[in-house]
C-alpha positions in Angstrom: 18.0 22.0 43.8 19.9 21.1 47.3 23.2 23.0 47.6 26.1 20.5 47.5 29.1 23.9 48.4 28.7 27.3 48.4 31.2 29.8 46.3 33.7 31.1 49.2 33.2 28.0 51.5 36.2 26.3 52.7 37.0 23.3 50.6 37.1 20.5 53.7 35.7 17.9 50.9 36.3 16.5 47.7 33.3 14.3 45.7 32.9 12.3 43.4 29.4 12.1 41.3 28.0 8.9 40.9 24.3 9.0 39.6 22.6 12.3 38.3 24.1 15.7 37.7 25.1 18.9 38.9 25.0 22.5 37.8 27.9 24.2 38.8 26.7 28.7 39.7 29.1 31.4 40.2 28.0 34.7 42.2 28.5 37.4 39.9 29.2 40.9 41.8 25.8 42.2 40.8 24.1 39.6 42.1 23.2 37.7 39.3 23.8 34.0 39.3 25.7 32.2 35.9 26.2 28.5 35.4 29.9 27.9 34.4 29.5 23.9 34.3 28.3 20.8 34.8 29.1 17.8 36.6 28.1 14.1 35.2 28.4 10.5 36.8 31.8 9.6 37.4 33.4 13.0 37.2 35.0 15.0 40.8 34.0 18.4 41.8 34.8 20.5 45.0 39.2 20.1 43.7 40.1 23.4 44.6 43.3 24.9 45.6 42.5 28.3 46.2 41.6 28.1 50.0 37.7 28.7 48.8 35.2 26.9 46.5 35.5 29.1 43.2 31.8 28.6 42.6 28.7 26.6 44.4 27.3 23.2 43.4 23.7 22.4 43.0 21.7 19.3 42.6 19.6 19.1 39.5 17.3 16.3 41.0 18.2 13.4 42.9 21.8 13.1 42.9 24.6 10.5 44.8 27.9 11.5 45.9 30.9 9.8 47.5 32.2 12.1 49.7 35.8 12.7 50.8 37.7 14.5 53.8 40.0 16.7 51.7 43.0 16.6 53.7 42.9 12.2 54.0 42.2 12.0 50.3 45.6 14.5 49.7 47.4 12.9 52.5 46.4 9.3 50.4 47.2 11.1 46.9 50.9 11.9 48.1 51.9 8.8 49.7 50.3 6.7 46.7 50.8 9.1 43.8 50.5 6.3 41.0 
């Protein structure tokens, strides 16, 4: 149940899931709470370009994560694009 993000949090990381899986919650202005996704091994989260995480990340158990600084990874991206 650990929080990974939080919906409106600057996005300073990107990850990559590597064992377990996460639920993926948006706020919803009435306060409810509704799962939009899912994240499995192998797949990235935390990608956006809107200048805020569009929704919050939650463990669903034990989970492991590579984490990345988001502006070395897109600073790697462009000078390596292939």
């Amino acid at each position: 149940g650990e929080t990974i993000f939080e919906q409106g949090d600057e996005p300073r990381h990107m990850f990559n899931l590597t064992e377990g899986t996460i639920r993926l919650v948006k706020l919803l202005p009435n306060g409810r709470r509704q799962i939009v996704g899912f994240v499995f091994p192998g797949d990235m989260l935390g990608l956006s370009n809107h200048g805020a995480y569009t929704c919050s990340a939650e463990a669903i158990g034990p989970v492991t994560l590579c984490r990345f600084p988001r502006e070395k990874l897109l600073a790697l991206l462009e000078e390596f694009p292939n």
